[in-house]
VEXGUFI-339027 format. One record per residue (C-alpha): residue number from 1; x, y, z; residue in one letter. Coordinates in nm, 2 decimals. Layout:
# residues N
pos | u | v | w | code
NUM | X | Y | Z | a
...
This chain:
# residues 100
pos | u | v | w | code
1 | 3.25 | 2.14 | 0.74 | x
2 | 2.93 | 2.00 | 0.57 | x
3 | 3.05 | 1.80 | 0.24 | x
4 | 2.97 | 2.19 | 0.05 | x
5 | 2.96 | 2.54 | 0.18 | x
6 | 2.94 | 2.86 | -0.01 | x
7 | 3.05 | 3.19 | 0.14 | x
8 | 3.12 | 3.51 | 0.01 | x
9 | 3.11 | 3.35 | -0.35 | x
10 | 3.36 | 3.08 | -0.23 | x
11 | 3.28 | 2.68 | -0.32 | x
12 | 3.41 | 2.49 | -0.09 | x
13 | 3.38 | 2.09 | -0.19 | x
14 | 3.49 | 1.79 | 0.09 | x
15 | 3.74 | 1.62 | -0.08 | x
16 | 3.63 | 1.29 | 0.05 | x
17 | 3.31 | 1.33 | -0.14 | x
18 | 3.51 | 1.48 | -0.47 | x
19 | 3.74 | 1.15 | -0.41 | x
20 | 3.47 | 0.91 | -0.39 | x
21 | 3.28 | 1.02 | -0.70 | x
22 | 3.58 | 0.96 | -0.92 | x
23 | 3.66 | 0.64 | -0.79 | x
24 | 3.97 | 0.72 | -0.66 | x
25 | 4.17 | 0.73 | -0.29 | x
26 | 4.24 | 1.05 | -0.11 | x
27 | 4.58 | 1.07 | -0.16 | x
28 | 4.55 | 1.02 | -0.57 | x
29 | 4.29 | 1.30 | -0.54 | x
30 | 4.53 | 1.55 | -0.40 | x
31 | 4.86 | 1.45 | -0.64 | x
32 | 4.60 | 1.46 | -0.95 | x
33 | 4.44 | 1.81 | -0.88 | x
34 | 4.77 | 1.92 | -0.85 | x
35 | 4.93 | 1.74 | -1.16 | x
36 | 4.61 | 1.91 | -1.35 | x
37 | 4.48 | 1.55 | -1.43 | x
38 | 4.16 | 1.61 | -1.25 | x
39 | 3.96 | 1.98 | -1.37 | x
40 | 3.66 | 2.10 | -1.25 | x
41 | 3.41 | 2.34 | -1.39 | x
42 | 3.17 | 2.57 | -1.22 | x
43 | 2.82 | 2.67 | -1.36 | x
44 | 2.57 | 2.92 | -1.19 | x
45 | 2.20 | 2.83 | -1.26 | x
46 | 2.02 | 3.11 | -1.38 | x
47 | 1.61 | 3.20 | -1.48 | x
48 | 1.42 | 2.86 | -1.33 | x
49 | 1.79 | 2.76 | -1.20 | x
50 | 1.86 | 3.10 | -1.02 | x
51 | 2.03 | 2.99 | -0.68 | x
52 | 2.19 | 2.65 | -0.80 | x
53 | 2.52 | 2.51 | -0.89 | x
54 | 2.63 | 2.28 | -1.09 | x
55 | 3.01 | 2.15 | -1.03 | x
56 | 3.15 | 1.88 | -1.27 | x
57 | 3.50 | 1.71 | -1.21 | x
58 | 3.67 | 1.51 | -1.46 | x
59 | 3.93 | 1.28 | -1.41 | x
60 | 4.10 | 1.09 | -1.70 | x
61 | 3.83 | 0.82 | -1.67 | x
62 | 3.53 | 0.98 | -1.46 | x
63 | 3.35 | 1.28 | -1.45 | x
64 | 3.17 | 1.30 | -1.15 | x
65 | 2.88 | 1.61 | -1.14 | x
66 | 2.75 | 1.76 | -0.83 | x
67 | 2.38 | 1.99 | -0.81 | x
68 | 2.37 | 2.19 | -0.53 | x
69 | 2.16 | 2.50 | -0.40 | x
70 | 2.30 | 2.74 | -0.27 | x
71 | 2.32 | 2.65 | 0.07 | x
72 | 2.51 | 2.41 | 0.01 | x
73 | 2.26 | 2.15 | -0.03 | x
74 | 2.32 | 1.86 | -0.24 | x
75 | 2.06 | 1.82 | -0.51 | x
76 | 2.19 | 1.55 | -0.70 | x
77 | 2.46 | 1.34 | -0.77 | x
78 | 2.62 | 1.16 | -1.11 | x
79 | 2.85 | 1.02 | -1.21 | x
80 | 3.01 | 0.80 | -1.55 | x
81 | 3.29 | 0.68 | -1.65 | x
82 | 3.40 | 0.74 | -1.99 | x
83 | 3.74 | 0.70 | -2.17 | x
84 | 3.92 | 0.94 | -2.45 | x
85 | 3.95 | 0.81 | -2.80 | x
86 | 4.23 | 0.88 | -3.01 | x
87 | 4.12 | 1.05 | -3.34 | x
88 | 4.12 | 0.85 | -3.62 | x
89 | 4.41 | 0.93 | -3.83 | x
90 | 4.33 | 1.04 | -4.16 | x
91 | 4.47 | 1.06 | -4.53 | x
92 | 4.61 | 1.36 | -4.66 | x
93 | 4.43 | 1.55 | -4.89 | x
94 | 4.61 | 1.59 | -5.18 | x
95 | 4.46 | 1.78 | -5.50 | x
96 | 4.33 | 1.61 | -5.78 | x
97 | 4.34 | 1.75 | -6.17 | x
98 | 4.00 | 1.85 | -6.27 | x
99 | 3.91 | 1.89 | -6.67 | x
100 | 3.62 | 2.01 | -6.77 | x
């Protein structure tokens, strides 16, 4: 298999590629796409993008996106690490007596 192939509306992405992109080993790969730690999601160019993909992956410290055509050509590859902040925590509101 060629690192992507498309048939019959089907994406299919080499893992070792996928793995690589997120900085991570094989192995971790596989347990974290199962453990729903690593999602993915799928966008269809359309108008000027008719006939290309864009795939993103995120794991819980990379995001790795993938431009494709669609024969399965690789366009262009990024990648970033990032990290979730917590939200700030913030006071509760609590209503104030207003005189006019």
């Amino acid at each position: 298999m060629s690192q992507i192939s498309i048939s019959d509306g089907t994406i299919e992405i080499d893992a070792i590629l996928i793995a690589k992109g997120l900085g991570m080993h094989l192995d971790a790969l596989r347990l974290a796409m199962q453990d729903g730690q690593v999602t993915r999601i799928v966008e269809k160019g359309e108008a000027e993008d008719a006939g290309r993909f864009r795939v993103t992956f995120y794991s819980p410290h990379r995001r790795l996106r993938l431009l494709f055509d669609a024969k399965g050509t690789l366009l262009q590859t990024s990648s970033a690490d990032y990290s979730r902040k917590p939200r700030p925590v913030t006071a509760p509101v609590t209503p104030t007596d207003v005189s006019l």
